[in-house]
C-alpha positions, 0 to 999 in steps of 0.5 A: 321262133316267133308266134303266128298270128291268129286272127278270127274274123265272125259274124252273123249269116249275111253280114259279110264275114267270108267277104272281110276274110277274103280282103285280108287274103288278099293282103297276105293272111293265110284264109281258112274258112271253115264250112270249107273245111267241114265239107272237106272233112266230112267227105263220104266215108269220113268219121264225121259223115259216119258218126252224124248218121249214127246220130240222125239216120241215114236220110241225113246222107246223099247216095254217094254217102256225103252228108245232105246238108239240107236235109241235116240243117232241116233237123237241127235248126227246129231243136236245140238239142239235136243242135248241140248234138251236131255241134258236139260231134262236129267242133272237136273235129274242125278244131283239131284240122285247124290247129293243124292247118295253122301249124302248117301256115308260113303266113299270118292267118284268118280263121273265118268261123260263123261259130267262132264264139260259140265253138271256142275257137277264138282260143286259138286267135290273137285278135277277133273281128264281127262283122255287123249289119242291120236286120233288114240289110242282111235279110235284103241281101239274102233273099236275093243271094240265096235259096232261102226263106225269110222264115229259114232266114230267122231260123239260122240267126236266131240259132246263132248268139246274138250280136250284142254277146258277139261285140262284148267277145270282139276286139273290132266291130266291123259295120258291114252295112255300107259299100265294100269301099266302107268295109275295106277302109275299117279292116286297113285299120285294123290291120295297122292297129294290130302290126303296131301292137304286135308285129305280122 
């Protein structure tokens, strides 16, 4: 049987990863997002759910027993190691429930992960893609896209590894900053780089 392949797409909050996986959806790749999956999973009564809450308190839940997100993020972007303490009990998880879903795919598949790195998830990846856009572009685009903070802005970027790492882990660059034109044009070649070395 021939492999499936695996591409990991990763970036930066704001730099337009979730956007990048979309086009490839849209151009036969199977898309798992996984924040996606991280609710879906932690749902009221989950062993996520009820493990966080051991861990945080139960003010780290909604009243219907999902958790508060908001209110978790609060927390773990002020430490470090409640941070990893969160990561720890979360990634294993996530990791399982997306060996899962690729065995289950009929399609090429993109695994959208802003802790690709971080999470070791580029294990399970052929190929891995960062998407990449300047400070002030990204902070532009979320002060206007989000309910967010320049100071809760920072917080989340300087909690995640910085760009230069990402690119030494990275097969492909994707520069963000320009038009979704821009963007489309560098993932076709990417695509057709990848079909050449190894057949989708």
């Amino acid at each position: 049987m021939k492999k499936r392949m695996v591409i990991g797409i990763t970036g930066s909050i704001g730099t337009g990863k979730t956007a990048a996986a979309r086009h490839l959806g849209r151009h036969g790749f199977a898309v798992i997002n996984v924040d996606r999956l991280y609710r879906r999973i932690s749902r009221p009564g989950s062993a996520i759910a009820k493990r966080i809450a051991r861990h945080f308190g139960k003010e780290v839940l909604l009243k219907n027993g999902s958790i508060d997100r908001a209110t978790l993020k609060a927390i773990v972007f002020k430490d470090s190691r409640k941070l990893r303490l969160l990561n720890s009990i979360t990634h294993p998880l996530i990791l399982k429930e997306t060996k899962k879903l690729i065995g289950k795919s009929k399609k090429p598949v993109v695994i959208d992960a802003p802790l690709l790195l971080e999470a070791r998830f580029d294990r399970l990846c052929d190929y891995v893609v960062v998407t990449h856009a300047p400070k002030n572009v990204v902070l532009r685009r979320l002060l206007r896209a989000r309910k967010l903070t320049k100071r809760e802005i920072l917080s989340i970027m300087g909690s995640q590894m910085p760009f230069s790492q990402k690119r030494k882990r990275a097969d492909s660059v994707v520069d963000t900053s320009g038009s979704y034109a821009h963007t489309h044009a560098q993932l076709r070649k990417i695509i057709s780089r990848i079909k050449e070395d190894k057949p989708i």
